[in-house]
ZAMARGU-4260 file (C-alpha; in steps of 0.2 Angstrom, whole numbers, plus 5000, padded with zeros to 4 digits):
<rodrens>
0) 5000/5000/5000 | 5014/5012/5003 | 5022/5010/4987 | 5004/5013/4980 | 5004/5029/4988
5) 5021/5035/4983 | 5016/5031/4965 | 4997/5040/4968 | 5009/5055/4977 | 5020/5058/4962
10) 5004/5055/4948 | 4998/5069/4959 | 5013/5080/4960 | 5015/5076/4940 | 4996/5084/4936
15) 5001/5100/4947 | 5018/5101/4941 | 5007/5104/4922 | 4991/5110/4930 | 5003/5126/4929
20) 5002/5129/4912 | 4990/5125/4899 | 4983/5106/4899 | 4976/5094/4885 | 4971/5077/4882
25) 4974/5064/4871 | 4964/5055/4859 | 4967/5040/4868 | 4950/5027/4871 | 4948/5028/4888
30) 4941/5009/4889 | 4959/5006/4880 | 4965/5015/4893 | 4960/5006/4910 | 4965/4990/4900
35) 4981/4994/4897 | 4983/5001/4917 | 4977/4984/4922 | 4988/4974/4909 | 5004/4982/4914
40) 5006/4976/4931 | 5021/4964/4931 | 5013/4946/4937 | 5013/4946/4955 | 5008/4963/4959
45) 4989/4963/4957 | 4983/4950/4966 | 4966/4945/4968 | 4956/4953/4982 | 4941/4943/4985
50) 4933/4942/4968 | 4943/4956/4956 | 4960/4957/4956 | 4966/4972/4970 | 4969/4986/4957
55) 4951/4982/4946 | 4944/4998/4959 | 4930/5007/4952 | 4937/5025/4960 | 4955/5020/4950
60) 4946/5017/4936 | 4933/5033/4937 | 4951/5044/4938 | 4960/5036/4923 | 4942/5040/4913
65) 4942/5056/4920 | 4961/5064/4917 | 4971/5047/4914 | 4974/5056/4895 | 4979/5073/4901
70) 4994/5080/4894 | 5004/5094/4894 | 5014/5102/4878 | 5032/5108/4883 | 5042/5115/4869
75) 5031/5105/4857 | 5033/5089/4866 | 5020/5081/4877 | 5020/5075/4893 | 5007/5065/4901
80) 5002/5064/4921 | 5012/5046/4921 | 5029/5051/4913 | 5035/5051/4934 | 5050/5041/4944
85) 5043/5029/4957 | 5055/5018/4967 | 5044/4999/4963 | 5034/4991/4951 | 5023/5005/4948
90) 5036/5010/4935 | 5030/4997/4925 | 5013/5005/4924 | 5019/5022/4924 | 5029/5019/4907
95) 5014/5008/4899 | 5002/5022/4905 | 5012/5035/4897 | 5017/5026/4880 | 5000/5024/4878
100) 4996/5041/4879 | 5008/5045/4870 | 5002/5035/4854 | 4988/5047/4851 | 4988/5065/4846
105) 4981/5080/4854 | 4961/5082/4851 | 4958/5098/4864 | 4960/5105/4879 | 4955/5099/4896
110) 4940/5104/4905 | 4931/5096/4919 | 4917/5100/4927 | 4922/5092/4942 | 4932/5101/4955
115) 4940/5085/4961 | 4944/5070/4951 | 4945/5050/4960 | 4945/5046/4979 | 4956/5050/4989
120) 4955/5035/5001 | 4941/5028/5007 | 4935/5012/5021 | 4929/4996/5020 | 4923/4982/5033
125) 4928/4964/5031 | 4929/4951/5045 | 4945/4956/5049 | 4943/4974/5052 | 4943/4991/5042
130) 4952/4991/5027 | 4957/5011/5022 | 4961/5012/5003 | 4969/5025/4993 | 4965/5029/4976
135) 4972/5039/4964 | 4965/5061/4966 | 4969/5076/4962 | 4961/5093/4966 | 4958/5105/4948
140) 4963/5123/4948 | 4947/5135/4942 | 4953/5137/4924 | 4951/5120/4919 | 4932/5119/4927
145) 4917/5121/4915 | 4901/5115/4915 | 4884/5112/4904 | 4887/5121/4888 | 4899/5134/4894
150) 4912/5116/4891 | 4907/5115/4875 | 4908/5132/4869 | 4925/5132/4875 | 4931/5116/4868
155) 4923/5121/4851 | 4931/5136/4850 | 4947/5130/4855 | 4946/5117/4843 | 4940/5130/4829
160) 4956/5142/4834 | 4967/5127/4830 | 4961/5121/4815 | 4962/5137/4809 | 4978/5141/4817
165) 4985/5128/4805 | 4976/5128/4790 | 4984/5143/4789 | 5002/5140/4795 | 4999/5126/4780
170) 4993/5137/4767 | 4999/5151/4768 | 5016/5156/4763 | 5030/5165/4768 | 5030/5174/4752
175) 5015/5181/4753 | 5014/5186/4772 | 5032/5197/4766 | 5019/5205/4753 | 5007/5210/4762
180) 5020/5218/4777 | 5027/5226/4761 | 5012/5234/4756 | 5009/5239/4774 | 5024/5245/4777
185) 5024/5257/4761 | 5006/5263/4761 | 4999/5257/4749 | 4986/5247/4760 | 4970/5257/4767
190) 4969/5254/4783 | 4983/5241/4782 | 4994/5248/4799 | 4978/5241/4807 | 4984/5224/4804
195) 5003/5224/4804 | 5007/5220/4820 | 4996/5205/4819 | 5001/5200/4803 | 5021/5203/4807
200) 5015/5191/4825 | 5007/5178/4812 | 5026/5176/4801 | 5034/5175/4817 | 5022/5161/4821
205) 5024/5153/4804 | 5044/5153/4805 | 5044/5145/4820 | 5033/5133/4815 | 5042/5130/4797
210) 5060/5127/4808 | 5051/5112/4817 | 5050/5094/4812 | 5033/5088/4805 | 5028/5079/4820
215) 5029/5093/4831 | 5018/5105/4822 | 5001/5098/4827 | 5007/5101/4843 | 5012/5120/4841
220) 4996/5127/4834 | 4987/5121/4850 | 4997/5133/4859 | 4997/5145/4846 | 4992/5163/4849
225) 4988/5174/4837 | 4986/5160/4822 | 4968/5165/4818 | 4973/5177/4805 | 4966/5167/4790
230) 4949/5169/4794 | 4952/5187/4797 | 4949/5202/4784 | 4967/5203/4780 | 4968/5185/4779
235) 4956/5185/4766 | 4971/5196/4756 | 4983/5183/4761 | 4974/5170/4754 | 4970/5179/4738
240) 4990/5182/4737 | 4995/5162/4741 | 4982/5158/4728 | 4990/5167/4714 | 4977/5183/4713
245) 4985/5197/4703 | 4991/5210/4718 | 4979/5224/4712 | 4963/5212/4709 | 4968/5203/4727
250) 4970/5223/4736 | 4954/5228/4728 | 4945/5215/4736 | 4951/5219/4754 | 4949/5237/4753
255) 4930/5234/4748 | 4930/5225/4764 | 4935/5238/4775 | 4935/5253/4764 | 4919/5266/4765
260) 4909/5267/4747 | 4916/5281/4740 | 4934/5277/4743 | 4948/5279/4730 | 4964/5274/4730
265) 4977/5286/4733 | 4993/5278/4726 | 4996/5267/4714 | 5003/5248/4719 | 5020/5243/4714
270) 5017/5230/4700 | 5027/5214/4696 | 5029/5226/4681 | 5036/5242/4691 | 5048/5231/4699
275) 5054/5225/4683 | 5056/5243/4673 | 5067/5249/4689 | 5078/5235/4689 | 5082/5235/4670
280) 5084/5254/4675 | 5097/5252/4689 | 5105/5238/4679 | 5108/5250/4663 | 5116/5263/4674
285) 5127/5251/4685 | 5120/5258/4704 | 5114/5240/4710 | 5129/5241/4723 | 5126/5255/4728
290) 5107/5251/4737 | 5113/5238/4751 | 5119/5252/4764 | 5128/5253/4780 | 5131/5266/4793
295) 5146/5277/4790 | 5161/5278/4802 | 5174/5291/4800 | 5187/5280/4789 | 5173/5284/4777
300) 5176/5302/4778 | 5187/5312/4769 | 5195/5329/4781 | 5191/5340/4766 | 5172/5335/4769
305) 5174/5338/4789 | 5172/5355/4796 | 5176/5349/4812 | 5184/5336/4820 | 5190/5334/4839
310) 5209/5326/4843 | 5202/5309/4843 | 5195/5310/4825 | 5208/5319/4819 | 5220/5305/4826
315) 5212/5291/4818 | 5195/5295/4810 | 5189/5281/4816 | 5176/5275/4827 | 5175/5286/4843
320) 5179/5277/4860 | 5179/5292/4872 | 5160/5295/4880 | 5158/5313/4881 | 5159/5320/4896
325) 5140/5326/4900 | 5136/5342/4912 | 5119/5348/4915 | 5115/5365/4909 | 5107/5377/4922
330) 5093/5384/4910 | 5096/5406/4917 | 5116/5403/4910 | 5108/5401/4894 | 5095/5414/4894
335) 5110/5431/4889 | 5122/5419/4878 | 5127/5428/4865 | 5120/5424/4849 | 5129/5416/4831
340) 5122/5415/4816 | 5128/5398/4809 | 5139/5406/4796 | 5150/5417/4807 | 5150/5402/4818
345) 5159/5392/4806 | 5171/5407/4796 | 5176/5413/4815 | 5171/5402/4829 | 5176/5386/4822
350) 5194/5390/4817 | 5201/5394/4832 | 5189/5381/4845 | 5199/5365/4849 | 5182/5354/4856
355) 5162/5358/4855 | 5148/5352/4867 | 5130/5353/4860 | 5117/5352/4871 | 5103/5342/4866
360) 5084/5347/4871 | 5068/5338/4870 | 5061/5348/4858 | 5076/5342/4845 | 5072/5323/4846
365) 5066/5323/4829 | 5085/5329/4825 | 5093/5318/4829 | 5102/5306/4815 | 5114/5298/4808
370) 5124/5296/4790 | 5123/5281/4779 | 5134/5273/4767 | 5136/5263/4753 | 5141/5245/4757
375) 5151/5246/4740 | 5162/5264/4742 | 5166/5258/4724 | 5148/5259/4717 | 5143/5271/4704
380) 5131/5285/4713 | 5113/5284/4712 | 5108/5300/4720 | 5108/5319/4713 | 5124/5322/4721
385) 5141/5314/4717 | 5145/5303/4731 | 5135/5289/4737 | 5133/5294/4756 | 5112/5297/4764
390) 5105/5302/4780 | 5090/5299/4789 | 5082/5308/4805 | 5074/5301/4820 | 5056/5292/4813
395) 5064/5289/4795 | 5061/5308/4786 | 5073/5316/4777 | 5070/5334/4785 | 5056/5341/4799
400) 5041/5340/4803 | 5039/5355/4789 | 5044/5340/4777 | 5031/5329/4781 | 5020/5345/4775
405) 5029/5346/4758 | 5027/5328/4755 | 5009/5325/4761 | 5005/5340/4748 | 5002/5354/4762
410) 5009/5373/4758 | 5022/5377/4769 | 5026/5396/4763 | 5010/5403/4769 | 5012/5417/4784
415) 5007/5408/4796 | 5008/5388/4797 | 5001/5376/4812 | 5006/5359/4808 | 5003/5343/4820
420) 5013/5327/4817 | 5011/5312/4829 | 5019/5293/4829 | 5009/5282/4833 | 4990/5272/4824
425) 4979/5284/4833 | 4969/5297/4822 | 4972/5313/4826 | 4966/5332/4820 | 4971/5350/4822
430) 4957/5362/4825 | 4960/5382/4825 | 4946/5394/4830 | 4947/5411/4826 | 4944/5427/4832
435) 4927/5431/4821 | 4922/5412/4827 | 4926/5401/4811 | 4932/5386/4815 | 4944/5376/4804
440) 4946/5357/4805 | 4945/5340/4795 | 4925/5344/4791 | 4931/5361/4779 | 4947/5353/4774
445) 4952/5363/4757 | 4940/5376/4758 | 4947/5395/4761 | 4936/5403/4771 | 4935/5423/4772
450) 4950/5425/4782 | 4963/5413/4771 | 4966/5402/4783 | 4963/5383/4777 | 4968/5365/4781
455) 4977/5360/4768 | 4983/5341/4774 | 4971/5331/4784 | 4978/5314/4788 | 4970/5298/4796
460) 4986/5286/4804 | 4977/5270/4800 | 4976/5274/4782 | 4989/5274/4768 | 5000/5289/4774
465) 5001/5282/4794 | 5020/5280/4795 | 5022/5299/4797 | 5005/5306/4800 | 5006/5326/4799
470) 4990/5337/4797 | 4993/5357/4793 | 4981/5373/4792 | 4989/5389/4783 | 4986/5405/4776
475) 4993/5412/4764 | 4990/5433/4767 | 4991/5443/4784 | 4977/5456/4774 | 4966/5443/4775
480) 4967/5436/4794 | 4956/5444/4807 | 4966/5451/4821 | 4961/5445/4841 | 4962/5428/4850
485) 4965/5412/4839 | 4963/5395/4848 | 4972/5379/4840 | 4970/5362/4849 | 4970/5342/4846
490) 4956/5330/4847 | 4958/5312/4847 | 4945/5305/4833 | 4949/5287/4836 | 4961/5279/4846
495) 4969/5263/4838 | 4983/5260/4849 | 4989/5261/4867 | 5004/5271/4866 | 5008/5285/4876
500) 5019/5296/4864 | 5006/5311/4861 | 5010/5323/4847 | 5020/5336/4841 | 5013/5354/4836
505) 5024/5368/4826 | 5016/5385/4824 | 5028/5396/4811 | 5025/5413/4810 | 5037/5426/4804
510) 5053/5412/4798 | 5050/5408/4818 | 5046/5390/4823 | 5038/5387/4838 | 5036/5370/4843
515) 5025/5363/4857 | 5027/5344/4862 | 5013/5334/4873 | 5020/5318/4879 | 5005/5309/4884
520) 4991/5298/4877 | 4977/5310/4870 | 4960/5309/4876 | 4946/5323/4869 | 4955/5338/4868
525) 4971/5344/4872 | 4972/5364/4870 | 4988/5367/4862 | 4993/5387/4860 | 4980/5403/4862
530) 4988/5419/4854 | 4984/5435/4849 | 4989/5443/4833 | 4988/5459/4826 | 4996/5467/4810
535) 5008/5479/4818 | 5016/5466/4830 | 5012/5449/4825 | 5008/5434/4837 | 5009/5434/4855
540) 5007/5420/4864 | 4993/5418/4880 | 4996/5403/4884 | 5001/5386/4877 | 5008/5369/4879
545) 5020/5370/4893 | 5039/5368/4888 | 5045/5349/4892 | 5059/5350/4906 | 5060/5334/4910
550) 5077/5326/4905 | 5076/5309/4894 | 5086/5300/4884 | 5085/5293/4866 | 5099/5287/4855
555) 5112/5284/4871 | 5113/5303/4876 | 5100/5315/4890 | 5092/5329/4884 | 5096/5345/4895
560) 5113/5340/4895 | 5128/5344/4885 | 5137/5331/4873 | 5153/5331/4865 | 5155/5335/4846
565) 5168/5324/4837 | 5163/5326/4819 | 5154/5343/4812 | 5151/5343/4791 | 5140/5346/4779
570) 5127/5334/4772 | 5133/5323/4758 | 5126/5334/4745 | 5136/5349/4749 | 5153/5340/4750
575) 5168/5343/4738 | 5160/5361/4732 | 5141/5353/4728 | 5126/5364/4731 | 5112/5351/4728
580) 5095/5355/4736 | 5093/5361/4756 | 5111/5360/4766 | 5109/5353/4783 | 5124/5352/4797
585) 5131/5339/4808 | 5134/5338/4825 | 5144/5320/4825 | 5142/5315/4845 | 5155/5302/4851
590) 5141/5294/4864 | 5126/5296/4851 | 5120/5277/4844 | 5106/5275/4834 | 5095/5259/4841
595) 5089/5253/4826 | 5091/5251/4808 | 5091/5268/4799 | 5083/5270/4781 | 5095/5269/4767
600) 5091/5282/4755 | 5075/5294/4751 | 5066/5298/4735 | 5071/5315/4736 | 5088/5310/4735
605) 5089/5300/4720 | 5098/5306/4703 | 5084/5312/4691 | 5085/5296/4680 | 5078/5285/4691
610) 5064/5296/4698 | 5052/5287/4683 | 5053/5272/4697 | 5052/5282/4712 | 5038/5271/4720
615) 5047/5254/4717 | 5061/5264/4724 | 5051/5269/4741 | 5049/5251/4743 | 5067/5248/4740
620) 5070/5263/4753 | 5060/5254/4766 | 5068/5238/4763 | 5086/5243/4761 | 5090/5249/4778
625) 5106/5251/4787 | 5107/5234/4798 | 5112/5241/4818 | 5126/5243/4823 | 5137/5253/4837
630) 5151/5257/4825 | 5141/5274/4817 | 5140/5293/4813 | 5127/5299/4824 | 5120/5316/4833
635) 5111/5330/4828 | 5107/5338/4812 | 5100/5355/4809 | 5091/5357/4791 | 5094/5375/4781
640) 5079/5377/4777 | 5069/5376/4796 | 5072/5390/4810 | 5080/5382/4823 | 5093/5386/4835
645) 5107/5372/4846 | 5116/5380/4861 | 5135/5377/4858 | 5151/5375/4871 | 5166/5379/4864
650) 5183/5378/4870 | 5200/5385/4861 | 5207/5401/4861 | 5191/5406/4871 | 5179/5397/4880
655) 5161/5401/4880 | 5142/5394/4877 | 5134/5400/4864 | 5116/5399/4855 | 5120/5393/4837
660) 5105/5401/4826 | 5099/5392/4810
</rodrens>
């Protein structure tokens, strides 16, 4: 009886030890079951007991019936309640118990709707006395407990979530799930970024899956999550895809699944045929190694292209081991620095200073970036200038926030510009009441009203254009805007995601940028600026969007603080005497590291005969990125075109902070 008990304790112990996770069972037939439990006793061990042998108990035999097939599934393997270690001959039966329930496959999950399964012990009277029997029992945790028809909705769906889980895991091929991300990815899916992150969860699933052996795969899309894609809207793309559907018929039929009546495509999809044109294209003019990028370090720099280099660069142009030495800036020493235009800065500050220290603010996040170049140095140049060296800014855009404006189709040289851009799936809008009580949102968007004041760019993130959202309200005379109180604020439309990354507002009046910065999710409204403007002096501010002071870090270096400079240059395209399109300068910083991969080229920067394949080549942009790395060219970068001003520390033949204006 005792070695009876050890061998109930660890069948016990075993079911816990599972019970942790997520249980199964076995397609086993339970009648098959007790046999085999009742077959497997070595001869000797189960003798008879009056008229059955001792181990034919009807309690044993209600608990092998009721979880003697329950498994668990551990790295795609399973393990059964009898794979345990006994010191008798209830090892014997432990193994045959197991193997059996091993020889069938996986049919659901367990559910009971018993709260204990077997008997724990119980008594009998003979002629001899009271007999106490122990039986095999264990006690099931909540989750596993259903009853009535609550069970079988369970168990169908679960069953209905694995079927589907694999049928598409099956079906659906690698090559397509890339497409559709692709598509994504370049905008040229409505209302695809709804369905990214689930379809980038479903490739990871299906790689995983791929990389196992065929036996194990049943097992892995009963603990599956997120495999139900193929019954899903944008599974019904993927299947069109793996089906062989030409691309534009297959997008079509999605976006009349999710796309109001009267929408239209905005942008044309990149065709098998696209593709093919480019390539013949960049193939004719040699460029081909010239689109798999890298970052740059400073070996790939020449010192006529360097404005500025610190004694370690100049010692080796190399990477950059020395961390800068940081020091918080009190903000009143920076209130009476003297002022520098950016040209005297460089024709009289820069020859005599022997180390800079920018400062890097919150509001310059969207500065920060790094330069990029070719993997081949020997590859003919594909862009407008003669060398084959890129840069990309924080959140992939060539320039500022003013940029995004440009390139969604907004006006930017109006007299006064408010322009919101955000980073995340959410649907945001810009609204701007006036004096005279008009009020300008999405609802008039293109129409001017009496004071010229319009919004120009209206932009939902879920929707074609969501990897840089950026909306923008301008006017284009001062005659025509009505002086008194304007009030600009955001509303949150629809929220899609639960990030808390907020938005950014710039409000350009004058060549003067002021940007506001709201750090938190956005619920109903959030009042941005009130101002008052008047012909004879402009905007003035009442009140706005407080300045954020709060110290964070991005890309390895703290805002508030100051950071050395080991590189200062030129962009690429105003190197060895060019003047291509807008100049933008350099701070290099030795502790700067972008996290991620960084975007190879833009369309703005390619050389004119390849801007006929300009959308295969923003696909190719998205695709060939820089591949992360600490060995890099990274810091702050300051546009031309944008005002903009970086406080600057400067040591040499005098040594003094001053405010850099752009």
């Amino acid at each position: 009886m005792n070695q009876f008990i050890e061998f109930k304790k660890a069948v016990q112990d075993q079911f816990n030890k599972m019970a942790a996770g997520g249980l199964f069972t076995t397609a086993v037939n339970k009648d098959d079951l007790w046999q085999t439990y009742l077959g497997s006793f070595p001869e000797g061990t189960n003798p008879i007991f009056r008229e059955r042998t001792e181990h034919d108990c009807q309690c044993c035999k209600q608990f092998i019936r009721a979880c003697g097939n329950v498994v668990a599934i551990v790295d795609n393997k399973l393990t059964t309640v009898w794979d345990v270690k006994v010191d008798s001959f209830y090892q014997v039966v432990a193994d045959a118990m197991a193997e059996k329930v091993h020889s069938a496959a996986v049919e659901n999950h367990f559910l009971t709707p018993e709260a204990k399964l077997g008997t724990d012990f119980n008594h009998q009277q003979t002629g001899g006395g009271v007999i106490k029997w122990s039986h095999f029992f264990v006690e099931v945790p909540s989750k596993f407990i259903a009853r009535g028809d609550a069970a079988g909705t369970a168990l169908s769906k679960y069953r209905s979530d694995k079927d589907v889980t694999k049928r598409g895991l099956e079906e659906l091929p690698l090559s397509a799930i890339d497409t559709v991300i692709e598509l994504i990815e370049q905008n040229s899916l409505y209302r695809g970024d709804e369905h990214l992150e689930g379809v980038k969860r479903f490739r990871k699933l299906k790689v995983s899956c791929d990389r196992l052996p065929t036996e194990a795969r049943d097992n892995f899309c009963w603990t599956a999550r997120g495999g139900r894609i193929r019954n899903t809207v944008i599974g019904s793309l993927l299947v069109d895809i793996a089906a062989g559907v030409e691309l534009d018929a297959a997008v079509r039929s999605f976006e009349t699944k999710v796309a109001p009546a009267n929408y239209k495509r905005p942008t044309a999809l990149v065709t098998k045929g696209m593709i093919e044109n480019a390539q013949k294209k960049v193939e004719e003019l040699g460029v081909a190694p010239a689109l798999a990028r890298r970052f740059a370090v400073a070996d790939d720099l020449t010192i006529n292209n360097v404005l500025f280099a610190d004694r370690t660069a100049k010692r080796a142009m190399n990477v950059f081991e020395e961390m800068a030495q940081q020091t918080k800036a009190e903000v009143k020493s920076l209130e009476k620095v003297a002022e520098v235009s950016v040209l005297d800065f460089i024709k009289d500050v820069l020859p005599r200073a022997e180390t800079l220290a920018v400062m890097f603010e919150n509001r310059q996040e969207n500065n920060l970036m790094s330069l990029i170049a070719p993997q081949d140095p020997s590859a003919p140049h594909m862009f407008k200038w003669k060398n084959n060296f890129s840069w990309a800014y924080n959140g992939e855009v060539a320039d500022s926030i003013k940029e995004r404006v440009k390139r969604a189709g907004g006006d930017v040289t109006g007299v006064l510009r408010c322009s919101l851009a955000w980073f995340n799936a959410d649907d945001l809008d810009i609204h701007l009441e006036e004096p005279n009580g008009n009020h300008i949102y999405f609802g008039n968007k293109g129409s001017r009203h009496a004071s010229s004041g319009m919004l120009d760019v209206d932009m939902n993130a879920g929707g074609p254009s969501s990897t840089s959202p950026v909306e923008n309200i301008t006017y284009s005379s001062l005659s025509s805007m009505p002086e008194g109180k304007y009030r600009l604020f955001v509303n949150q439309y629809n929220a899609r995601s639960n990030s808390n990354v907020g938005f950014t507002v710039e409000i350009e009046f004058g060549g003067a940028v002021h940007t506001f910065q709201y750090d938190r999710r956005v619920v109903g409204n959030v009042g941005v600026a009130e101002f008052e403007f008047t012909r004879a002096g402009g905007i003035k501010f009442l009140k706005s969007l407080p300045s954020a002071e709060t110290p964070k870090e991005a890309w390895g270096i703290t805002t508030g603080q100051f950071h050395n400079v080991s590189l200062l240059l030129n962009s690429p395209n105003h190197w060895d005497g060019e003047e291509t399109g807008n100049k933008h300068l350099f701070f290099i910083l030795s502790d700067c590291k972008n996290p991620g991969e960084a975007r190879g080229f833009f369309n703005e920067f390619l050389d004119e005969r390849l801007t006929a394949h300009r959308k295969v080549f923003e696909v190719l942009g998205s695709k060939m990125k820089a591949p992360a790395t600490d060995q890099q060219l990274s810091g702050l970068g300051f546009s031309s075109t944008q005002k903009n001003h970086v406080f600057c520390k400067v040591t040499g033949t005098f040594n003094r902070i001053i405010k850099i204006i752009f």
